[in-house]
N, C-alpha and C positions, 0 to 999 in steps of 0.2 A: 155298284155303279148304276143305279136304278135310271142316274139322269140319261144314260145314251139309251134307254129302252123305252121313252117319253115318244108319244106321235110330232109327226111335225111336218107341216105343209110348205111345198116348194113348188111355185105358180100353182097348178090346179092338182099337183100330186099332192096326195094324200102320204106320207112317208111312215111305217109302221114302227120304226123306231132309228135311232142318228146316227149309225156306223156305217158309214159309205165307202163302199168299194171303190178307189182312188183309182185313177188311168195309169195303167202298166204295159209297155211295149213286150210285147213276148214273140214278137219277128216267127208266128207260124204260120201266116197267107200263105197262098199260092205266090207263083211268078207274077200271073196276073192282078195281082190285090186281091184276091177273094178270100174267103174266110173258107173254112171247112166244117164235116162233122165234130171235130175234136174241140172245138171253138164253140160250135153249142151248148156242149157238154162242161166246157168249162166253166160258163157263165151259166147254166143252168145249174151248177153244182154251186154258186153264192150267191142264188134270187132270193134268200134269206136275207141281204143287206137292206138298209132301209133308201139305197137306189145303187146301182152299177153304175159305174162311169165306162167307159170303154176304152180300150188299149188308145193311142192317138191312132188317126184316119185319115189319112190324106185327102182334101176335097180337090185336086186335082192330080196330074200326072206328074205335073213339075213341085207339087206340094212334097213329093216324099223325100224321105231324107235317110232310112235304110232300108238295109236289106229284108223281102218278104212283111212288108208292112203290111195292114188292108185299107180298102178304099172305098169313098162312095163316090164317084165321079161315070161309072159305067153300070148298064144294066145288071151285067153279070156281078157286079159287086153288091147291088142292093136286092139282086135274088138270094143270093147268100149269105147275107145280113139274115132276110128273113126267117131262118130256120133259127139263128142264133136268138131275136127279139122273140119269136113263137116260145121257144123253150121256155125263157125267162119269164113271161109270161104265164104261160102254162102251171109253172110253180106260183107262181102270185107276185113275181120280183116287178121292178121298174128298171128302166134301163134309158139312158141317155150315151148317146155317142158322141166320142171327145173327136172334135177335127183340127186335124195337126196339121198345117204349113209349115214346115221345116225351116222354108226360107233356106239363107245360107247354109244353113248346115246340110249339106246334098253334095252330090257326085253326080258328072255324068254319065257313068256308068249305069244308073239309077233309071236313067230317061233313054226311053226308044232313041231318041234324033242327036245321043249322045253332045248335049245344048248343057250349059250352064245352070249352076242353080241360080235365083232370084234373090235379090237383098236389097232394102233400101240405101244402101251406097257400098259401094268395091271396096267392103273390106273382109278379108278371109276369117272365118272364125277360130283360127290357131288347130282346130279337133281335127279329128281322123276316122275316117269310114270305117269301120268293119265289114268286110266282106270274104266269104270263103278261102279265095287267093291273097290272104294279105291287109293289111291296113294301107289307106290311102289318105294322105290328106288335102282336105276340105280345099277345092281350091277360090281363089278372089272370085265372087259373084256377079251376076253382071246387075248394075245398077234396075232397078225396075224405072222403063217412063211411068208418066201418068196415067199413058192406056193399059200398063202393066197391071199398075192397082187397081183400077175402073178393073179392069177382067180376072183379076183375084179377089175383089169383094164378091162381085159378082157370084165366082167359084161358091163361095164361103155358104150365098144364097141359094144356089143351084143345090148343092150337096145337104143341109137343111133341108129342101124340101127332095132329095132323094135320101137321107133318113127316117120320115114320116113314112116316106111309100113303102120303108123298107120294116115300118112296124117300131120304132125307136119312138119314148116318150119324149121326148127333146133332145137337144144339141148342147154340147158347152165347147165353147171354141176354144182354143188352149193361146191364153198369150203368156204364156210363162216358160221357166226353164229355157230360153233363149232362142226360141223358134220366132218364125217369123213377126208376127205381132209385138212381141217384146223388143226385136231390133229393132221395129221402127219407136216403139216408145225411151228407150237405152241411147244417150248423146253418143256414147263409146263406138253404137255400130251403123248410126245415122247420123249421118254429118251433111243432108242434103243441105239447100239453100231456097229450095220451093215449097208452096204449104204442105209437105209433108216433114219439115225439118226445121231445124234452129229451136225456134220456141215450144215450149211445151203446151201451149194449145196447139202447134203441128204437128206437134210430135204423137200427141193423143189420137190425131185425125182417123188416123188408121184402124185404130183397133174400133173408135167409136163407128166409122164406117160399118167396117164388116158387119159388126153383133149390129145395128141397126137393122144392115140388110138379110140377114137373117130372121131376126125379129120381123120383119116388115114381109117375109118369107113363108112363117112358119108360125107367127105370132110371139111375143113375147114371153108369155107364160111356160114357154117350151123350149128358150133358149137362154144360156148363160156363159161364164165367161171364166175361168182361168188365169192370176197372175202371183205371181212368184217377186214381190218386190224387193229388192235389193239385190236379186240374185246374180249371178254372174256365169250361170250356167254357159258352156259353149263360146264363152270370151265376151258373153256382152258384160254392158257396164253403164251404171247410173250414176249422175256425180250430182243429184238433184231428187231422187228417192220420194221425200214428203209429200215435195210441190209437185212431183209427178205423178203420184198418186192420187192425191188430193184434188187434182184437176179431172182425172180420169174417173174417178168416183163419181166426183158432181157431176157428169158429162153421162156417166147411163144412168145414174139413178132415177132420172124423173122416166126410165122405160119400165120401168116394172119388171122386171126379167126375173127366171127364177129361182139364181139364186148367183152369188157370186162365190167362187173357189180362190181362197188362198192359200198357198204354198207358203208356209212361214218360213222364212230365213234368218234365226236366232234373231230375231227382231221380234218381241213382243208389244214394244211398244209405236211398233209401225201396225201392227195386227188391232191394238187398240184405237190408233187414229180411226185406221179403214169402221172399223166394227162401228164408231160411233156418228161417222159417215154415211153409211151405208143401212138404207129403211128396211131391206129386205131381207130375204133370209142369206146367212154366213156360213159355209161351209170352212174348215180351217184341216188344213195337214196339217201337224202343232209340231215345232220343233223350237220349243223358244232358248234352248241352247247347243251349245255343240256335242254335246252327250246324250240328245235326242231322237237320235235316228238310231234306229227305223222308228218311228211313233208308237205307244202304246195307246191301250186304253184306259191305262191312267190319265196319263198325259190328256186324252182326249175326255175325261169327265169331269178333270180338273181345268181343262179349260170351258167349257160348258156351266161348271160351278163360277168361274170366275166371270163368265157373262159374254165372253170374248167368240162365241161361236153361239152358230144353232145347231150345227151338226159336226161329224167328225170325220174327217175321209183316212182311213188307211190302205195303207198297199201292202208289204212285205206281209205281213199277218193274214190279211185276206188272199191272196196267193198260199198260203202255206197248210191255208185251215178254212175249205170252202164251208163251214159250219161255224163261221167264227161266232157267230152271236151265241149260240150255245155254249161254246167255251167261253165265253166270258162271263155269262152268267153263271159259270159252274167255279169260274176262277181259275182257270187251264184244264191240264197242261195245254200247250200250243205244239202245233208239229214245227218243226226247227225249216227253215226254207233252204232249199239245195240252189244255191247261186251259180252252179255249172251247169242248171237247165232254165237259166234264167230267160235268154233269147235262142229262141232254134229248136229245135229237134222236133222228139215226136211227145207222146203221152208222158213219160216219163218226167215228173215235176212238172206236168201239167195239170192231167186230167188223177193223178194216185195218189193225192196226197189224201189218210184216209179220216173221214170224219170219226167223230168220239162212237164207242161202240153204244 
């Protein structure tokens, strides 16, 4: 599979070869967002990828959406980033930090002022918190105003350029999987009637806001974007997919950014539009059927062979084998991934899973 060990440039990164560490929530922060020692070591243990994505990140306080997530909205959050970015570094890795607004999917439980989580229009997302005590579910959100959004792009800006400081090669802001960004692009969970809603150039507004303001932040080169089309993650829902894509493409491409993430959702030939859409570089999670998850690196060099990507992001496999590109090259074996220390705890199916001898 020679093609995912090809170099390949994403804004001004230089990428040593195309298996990318996909953003994986692994809920081990602190109370307070912050990251820890074990968190260094985890991503210091797959700076061998040809970049890190990072678990999602809340850029604000109201962004999170479970339990022990991390964050870059407070000092103490981007001191503690920097031991994580130092490491990766240190080994020769590249590292960009995924920022997760949650949006509706949140708990008050989640927020000091025990406040609402944020959505562009009151509608609940069907799911259910996990939390110590119990599962809770997600309750109706409260509408964001305008000055909601104006001071959540904002956020999106702010935390960009508190990843820089924190030593991070860029930012990809996550609009997929059903988190914030996605709702507002998704008719199913934005049903406003002001320019953020009804049409789909409103309905785009939002995500092209943020990654703008980011961009305009932190520079383009340094910032990209996340989307998961057709997906229905968390109860959202598109009844417009193509044209909603296809609108949202043309709307960042003329920024240059560095690169765009798709989440395939048994859709290959939605993956083909974007790809031939889209001038820049293409990262793909490949899942072009229902018997593709977790992704392999088949999957991902046959998509690469077929044209449809630049690079390849996996998770489950990079979580299980922080030496993955080795074992690929070698042809396995793979360590099998323990799903009961998927979110939580301590080392344990974190930091021991153990490389090839």
């Amino acid at each position: 599979m020679k093609e995912l060990f090809e170099p390949l440039s994403a804004g001004k990164l230089e990428l040593p070869n195309r298996l990318v560490m996909a953003p994986m929530t692994r809920s081990r922060a602190g109370a307070d967002g912050t990251v820890t020692g074990l968190t260094a070591e985890y991503y210091r243990q797959r700076a061998g990828a040809g970049l890190i994505i990072t678990e999602g990140t809340q850029p604000s306080v109201r962004g999170q959406g479970y339990v022990d997530t991390p964050g870059l909205h407070s000092e103490a959050q981007v001191a503690a980033w920097r031991a994580v970015t130092g490491a990766v570094h240190e080994e020769g890795g590249r590292i960009f930090a995924q920022l997760m607004h949650s949006g509706r999917v949140g708990h008050p439980v989640l927020y000091p002022d025990g406040g609402l989580p944020l959505g562009p229009s009151p509608i609940a997302s069907g799911d259910r918190l996990y939390t110590p005590d119990g599962m809770l579910d997600h309750p109706v959100p409260q509408e964001m105003t305008t000055a909601d959004i104006a001071r959540t792009v904002e956020d999106f800006a702010v935390a960009a350029r508190n990843a820089v400081a924190a030593g991070f090669d860029g930012v990809e802001l996550h609009g997929a999987n059903g988190y914030l960004i996605q709702q507002f692009l998704a008719d199913g969970s934005n049903v406003r009637t002001d320019a953020y809603g009804g049409t789909v150039a409103n309905r785009i507004r939002f995500a092209v806001e943020a990654v703008q303001a980011a961009a305009d932040a932190i520079g383009p080169e340094r910032v990209a974007l996340r989307v998961s089309p057709g997906g229905t993650s968390s109860g959202v829902s598109e009844s417009d997919t193509p044209e909603l894509y296809s609108a949202l493409i043309a709307a960042l491409a003329p920024l240059d950014l560095a690169y765009l993430h798709v989440m395939e959702e048994l859709n290959r030939e939605m993956t083909r539009r974007i790809r031939a859409a889209w001038p820049g570089t293409l990262i793909l999670n490949p899942h072009p059927t229902a018997d593709s998850f977790p992704a392999t690196p088949e999957l991902g060099a046959q998509a690469l062979r077929d044209g449809v990507a630049d690079a390849i992001a996996l998770g489950e496999l990079w979580l299980a084998n922080p030496d993955l590109p080795a074992r690929v090259k070698a042809g396995g074996p793979y360590n099998e991934a323990d799903r009961a220390t998927f979110y939580g705890g301590d080392h344990r199916g974190y930091t021991d899973y153990p490389p090839l001898p």
